[in-house]
MMTF fields as JSON, N, C-alpha, C and O atoms, coordinates in Angstrom:
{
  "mmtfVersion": "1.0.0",
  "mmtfProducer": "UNKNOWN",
  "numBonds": 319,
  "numAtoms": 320,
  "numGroups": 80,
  "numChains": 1,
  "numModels": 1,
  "chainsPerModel": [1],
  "groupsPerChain": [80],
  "chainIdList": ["A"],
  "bondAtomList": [4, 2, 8, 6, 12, 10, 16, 14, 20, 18, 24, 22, 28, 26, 32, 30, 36, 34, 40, 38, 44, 42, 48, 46, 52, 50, 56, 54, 60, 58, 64, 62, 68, 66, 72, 70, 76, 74, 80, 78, 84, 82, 88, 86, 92, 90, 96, 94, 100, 98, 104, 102, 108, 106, 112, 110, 116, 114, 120, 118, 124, 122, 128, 126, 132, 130, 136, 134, 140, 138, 144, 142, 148, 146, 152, 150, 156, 154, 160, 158, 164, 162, 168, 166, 172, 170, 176, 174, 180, 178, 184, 182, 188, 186, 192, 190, 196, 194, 200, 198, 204, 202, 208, 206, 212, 210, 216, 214, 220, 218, 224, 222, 228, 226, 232, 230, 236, 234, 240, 238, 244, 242, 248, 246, 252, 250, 256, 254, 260, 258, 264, 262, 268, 266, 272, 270, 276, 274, 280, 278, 284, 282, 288, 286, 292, 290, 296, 294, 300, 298, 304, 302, 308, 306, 312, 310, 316, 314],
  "bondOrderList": [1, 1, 1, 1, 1, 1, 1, 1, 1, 1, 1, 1, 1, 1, 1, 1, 1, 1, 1, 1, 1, 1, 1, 1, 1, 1, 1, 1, 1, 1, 1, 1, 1, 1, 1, 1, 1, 1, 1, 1, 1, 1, 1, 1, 1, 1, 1, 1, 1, 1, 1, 1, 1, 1, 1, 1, 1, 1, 1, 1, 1, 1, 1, 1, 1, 1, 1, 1, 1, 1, 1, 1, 1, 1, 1, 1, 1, 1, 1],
  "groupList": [{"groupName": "UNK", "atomNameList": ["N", "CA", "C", "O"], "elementList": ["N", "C", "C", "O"], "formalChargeList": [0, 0, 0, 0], "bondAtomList": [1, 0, 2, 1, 3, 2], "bondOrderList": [1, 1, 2], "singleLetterCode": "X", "chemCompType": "L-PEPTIDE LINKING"}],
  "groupTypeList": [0, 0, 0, 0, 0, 0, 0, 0, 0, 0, 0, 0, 0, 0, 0, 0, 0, 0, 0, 0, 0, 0, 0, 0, 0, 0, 0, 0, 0, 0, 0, 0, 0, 0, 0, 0, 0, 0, 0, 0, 0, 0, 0, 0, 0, 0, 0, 0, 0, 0, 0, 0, 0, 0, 0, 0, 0, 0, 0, 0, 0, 0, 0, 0, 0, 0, 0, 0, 0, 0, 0, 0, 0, 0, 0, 0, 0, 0, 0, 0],
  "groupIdList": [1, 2, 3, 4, 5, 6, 7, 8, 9, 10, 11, 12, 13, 14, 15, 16, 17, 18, 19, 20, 21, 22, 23, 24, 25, 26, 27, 28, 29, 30, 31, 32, 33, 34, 35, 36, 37, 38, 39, 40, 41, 42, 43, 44, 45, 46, 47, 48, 49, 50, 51, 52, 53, 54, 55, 56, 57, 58, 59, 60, 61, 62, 63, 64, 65, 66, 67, 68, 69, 70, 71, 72, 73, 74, 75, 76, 77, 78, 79, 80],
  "secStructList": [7, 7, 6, 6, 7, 7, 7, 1, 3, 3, 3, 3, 7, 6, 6, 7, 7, 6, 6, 2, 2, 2, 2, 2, 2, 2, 2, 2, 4, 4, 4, 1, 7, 6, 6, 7, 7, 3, 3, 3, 3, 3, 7, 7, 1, 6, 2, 2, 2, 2, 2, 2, 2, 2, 2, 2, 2, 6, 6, 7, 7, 3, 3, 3, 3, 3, 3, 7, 1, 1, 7, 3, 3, 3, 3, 3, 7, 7, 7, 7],
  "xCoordList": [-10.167, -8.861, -8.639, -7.934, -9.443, -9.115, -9.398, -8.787, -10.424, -10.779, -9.132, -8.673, -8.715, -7.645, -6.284, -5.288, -6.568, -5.309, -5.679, -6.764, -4.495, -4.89, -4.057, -2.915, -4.932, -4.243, -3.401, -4.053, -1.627, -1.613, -1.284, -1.105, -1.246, -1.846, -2.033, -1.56, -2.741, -3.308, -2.845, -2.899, -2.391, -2.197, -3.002, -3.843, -3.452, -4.162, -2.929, -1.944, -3.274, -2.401, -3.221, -2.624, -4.502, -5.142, -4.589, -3.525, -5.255, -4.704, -3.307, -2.971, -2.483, -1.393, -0.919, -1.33, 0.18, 0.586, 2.158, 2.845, 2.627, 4.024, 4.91, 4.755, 6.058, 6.136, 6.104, 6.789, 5.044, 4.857, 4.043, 3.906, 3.411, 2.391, 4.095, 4.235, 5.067, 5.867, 6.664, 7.127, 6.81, 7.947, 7.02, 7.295, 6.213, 4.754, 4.741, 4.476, 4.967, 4.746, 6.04, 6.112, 7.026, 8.742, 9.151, 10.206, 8.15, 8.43, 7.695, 8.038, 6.334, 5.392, 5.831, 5.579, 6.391, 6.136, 7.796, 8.075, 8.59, 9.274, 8.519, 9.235, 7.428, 6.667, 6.232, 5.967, 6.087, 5.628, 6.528, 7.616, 6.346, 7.084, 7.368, 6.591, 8.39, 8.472, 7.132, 6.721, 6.561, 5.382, 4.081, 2.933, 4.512, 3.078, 2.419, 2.915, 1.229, 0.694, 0.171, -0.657, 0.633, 0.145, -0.989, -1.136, -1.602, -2.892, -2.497, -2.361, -2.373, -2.083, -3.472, -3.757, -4.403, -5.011, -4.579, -4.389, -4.566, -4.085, -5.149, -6.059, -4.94, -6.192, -5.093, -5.527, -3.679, -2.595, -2.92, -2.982, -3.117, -3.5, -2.172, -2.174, -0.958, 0.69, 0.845, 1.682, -0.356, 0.332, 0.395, 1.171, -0.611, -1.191, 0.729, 1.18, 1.366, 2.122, 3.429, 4.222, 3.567, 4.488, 5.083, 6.16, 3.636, 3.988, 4.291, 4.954, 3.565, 4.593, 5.697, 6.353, 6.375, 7.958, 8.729, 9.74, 8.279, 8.876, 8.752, 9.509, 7.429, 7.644, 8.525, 9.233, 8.415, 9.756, 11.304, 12.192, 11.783, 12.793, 13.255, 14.407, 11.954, 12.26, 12.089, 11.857, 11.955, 12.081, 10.565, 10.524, 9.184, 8.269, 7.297, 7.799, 5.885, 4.736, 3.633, 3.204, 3.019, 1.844, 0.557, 0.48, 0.038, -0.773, -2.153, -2.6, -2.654, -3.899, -4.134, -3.523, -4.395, -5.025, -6.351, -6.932, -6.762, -8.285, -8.511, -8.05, -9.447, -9.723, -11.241, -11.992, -11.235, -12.811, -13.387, -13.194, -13.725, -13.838, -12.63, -12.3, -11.55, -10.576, -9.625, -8.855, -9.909, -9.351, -8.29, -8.611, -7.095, -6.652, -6.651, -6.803, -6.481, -5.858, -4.717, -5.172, -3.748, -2.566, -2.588, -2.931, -2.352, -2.28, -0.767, -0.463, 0.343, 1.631, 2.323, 2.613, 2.478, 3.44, 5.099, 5.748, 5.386, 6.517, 7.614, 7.23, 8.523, 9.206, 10.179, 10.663, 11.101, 12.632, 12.698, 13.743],
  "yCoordList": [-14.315, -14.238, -12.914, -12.723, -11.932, -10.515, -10.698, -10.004, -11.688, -11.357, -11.943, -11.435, -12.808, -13.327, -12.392, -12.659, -10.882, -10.252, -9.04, -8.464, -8.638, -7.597, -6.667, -6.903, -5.372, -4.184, -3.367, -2.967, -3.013, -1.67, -0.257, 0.753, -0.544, 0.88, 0.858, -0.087, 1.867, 1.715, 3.252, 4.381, 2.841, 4.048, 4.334, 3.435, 5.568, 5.981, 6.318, 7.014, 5.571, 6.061, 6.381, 6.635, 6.377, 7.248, 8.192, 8.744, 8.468, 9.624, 10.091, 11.273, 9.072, 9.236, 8.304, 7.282, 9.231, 8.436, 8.063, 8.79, 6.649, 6.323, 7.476, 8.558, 6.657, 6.415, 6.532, 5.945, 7.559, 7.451, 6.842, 6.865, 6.295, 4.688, 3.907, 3.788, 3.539, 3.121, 3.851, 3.423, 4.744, 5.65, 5.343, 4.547, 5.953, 6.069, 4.561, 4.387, 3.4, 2.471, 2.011, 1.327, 2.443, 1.972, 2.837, 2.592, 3.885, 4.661, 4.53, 4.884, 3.84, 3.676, 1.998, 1.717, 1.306, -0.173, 0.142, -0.836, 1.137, 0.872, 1.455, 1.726, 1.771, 2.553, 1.997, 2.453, 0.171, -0.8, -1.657, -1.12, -2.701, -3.411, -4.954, -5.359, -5.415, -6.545, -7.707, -8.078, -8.182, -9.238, -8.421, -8.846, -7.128, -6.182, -6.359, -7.361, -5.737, -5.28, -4.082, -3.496, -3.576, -2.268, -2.899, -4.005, -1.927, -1.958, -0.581, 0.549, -0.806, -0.308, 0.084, -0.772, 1.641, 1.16, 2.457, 3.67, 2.116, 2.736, 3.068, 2.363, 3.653, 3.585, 3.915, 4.277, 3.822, 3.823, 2.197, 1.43, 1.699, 0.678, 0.081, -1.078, 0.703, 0.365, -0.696, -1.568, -0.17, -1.099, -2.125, -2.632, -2.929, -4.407, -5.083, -6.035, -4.609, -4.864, -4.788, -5.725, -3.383, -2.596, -3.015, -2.978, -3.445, -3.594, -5.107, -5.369, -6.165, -7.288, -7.344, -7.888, -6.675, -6.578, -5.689, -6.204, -4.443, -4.402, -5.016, -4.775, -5.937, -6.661, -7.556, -7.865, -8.174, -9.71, -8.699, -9.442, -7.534, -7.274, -6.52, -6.454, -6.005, -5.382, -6.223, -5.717, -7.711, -8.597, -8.898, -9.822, -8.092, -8.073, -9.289, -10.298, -9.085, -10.177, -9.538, -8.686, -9.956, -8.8, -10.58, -11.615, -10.367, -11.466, -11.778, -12.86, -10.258, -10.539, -9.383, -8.492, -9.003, -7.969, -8.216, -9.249, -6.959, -6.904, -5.386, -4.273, -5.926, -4.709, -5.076, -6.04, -3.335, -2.672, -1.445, -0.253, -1.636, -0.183, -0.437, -1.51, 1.029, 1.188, 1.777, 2.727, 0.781, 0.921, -0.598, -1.543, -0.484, -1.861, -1.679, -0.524, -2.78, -2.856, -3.94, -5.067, -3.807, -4.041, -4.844, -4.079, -5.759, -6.063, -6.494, -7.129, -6.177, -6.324, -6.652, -5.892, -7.496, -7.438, -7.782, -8.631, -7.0, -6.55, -7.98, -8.846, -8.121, -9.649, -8.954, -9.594, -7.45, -7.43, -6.108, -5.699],
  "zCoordList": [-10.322, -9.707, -9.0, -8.009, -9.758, -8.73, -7.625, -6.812, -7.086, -5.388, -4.449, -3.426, -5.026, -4.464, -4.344, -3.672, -5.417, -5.622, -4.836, -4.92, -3.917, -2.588, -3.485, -3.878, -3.801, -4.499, -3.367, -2.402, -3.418, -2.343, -2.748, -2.067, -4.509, -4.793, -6.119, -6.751, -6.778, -7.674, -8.464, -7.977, -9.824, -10.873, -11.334, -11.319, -12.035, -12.825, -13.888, -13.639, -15.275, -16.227, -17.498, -18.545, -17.44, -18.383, -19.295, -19.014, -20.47, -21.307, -21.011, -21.089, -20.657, -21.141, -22.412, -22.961, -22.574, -24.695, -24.241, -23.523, -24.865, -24.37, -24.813, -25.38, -24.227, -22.851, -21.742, -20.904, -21.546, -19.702, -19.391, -18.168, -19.855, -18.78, -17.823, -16.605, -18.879, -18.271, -17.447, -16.389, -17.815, -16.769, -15.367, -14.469, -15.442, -14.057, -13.674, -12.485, -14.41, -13.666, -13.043, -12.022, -13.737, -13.72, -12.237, -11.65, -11.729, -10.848, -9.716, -8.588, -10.144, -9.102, -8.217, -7.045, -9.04, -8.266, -7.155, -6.461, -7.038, -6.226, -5.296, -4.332, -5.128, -3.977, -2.995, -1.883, -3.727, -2.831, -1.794, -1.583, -1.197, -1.015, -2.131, -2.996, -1.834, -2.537, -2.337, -1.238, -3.734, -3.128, -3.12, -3.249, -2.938, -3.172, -4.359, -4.874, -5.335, -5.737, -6.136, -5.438, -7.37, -8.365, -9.278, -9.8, -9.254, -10.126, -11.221, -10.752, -12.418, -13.31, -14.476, -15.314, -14.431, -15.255, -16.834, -16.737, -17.343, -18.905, -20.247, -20.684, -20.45, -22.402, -23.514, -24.608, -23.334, -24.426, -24.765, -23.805, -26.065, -26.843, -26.614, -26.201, -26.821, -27.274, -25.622, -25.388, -24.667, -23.521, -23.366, -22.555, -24.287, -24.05, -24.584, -23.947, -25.433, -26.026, -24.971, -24.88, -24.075, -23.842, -22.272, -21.677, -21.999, -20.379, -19.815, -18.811, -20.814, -20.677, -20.746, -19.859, -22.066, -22.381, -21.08, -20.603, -20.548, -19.584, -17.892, -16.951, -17.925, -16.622, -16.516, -15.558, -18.083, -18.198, -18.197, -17.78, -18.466, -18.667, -16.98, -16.554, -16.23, -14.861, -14.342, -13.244, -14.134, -13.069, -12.393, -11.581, -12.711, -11.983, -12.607, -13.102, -12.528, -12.704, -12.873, -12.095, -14.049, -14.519, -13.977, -14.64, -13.06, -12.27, -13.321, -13.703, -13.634, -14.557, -15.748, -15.16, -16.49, -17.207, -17.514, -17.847, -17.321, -17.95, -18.524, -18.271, -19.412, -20.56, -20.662, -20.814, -20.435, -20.204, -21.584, -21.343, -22.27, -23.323, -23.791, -24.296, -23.571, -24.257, -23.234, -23.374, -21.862, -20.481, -20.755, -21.476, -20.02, -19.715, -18.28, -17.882, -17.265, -16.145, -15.551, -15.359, -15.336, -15.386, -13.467, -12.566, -13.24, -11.903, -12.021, -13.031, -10.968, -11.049, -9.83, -8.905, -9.913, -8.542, -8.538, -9.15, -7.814, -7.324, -7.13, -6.344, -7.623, -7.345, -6.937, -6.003, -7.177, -6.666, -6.123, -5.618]
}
């Protein structure tokens, strides 16, 4: 499914510890346009948990995750 998902920008949220994966992402997806795509990638464990609850509560769409090592990557797009 990733070939089908056009990234237009991409976080690095590495070695960060909550909550700033979310702040950084809560700050990064207005960067896009609506319908865009953030690529979110993280190694806070708390995200697998953290970042669904705030896509369903900010209105957005987490399209795919994938987890690499003790990497996640977060694909998101923008609905509002």
């Amino acid at each position: 499914m990733s070939d089908d998902i056009t990234v237009t920008r991409e976080l690095d949220l590495r070695n960060l510890s909550c909550p700033m994966p979310l702040v950084k992402i809560s700050k990064g997806i207005k960067d896009v346009a609506v319908g865009q795509v953030v690529k979110a990638v993280t190694s806070d464990p708390g995200a697998l948990a953290d970042f669904p609850a705030w896509a369903k509560t900010s209105g957005n769409q987490i399209l795919k995750t994938e987890q690499a090592g003790d990497e996640t990557s977060f694909f998101i797009k923008r609905l509002k």
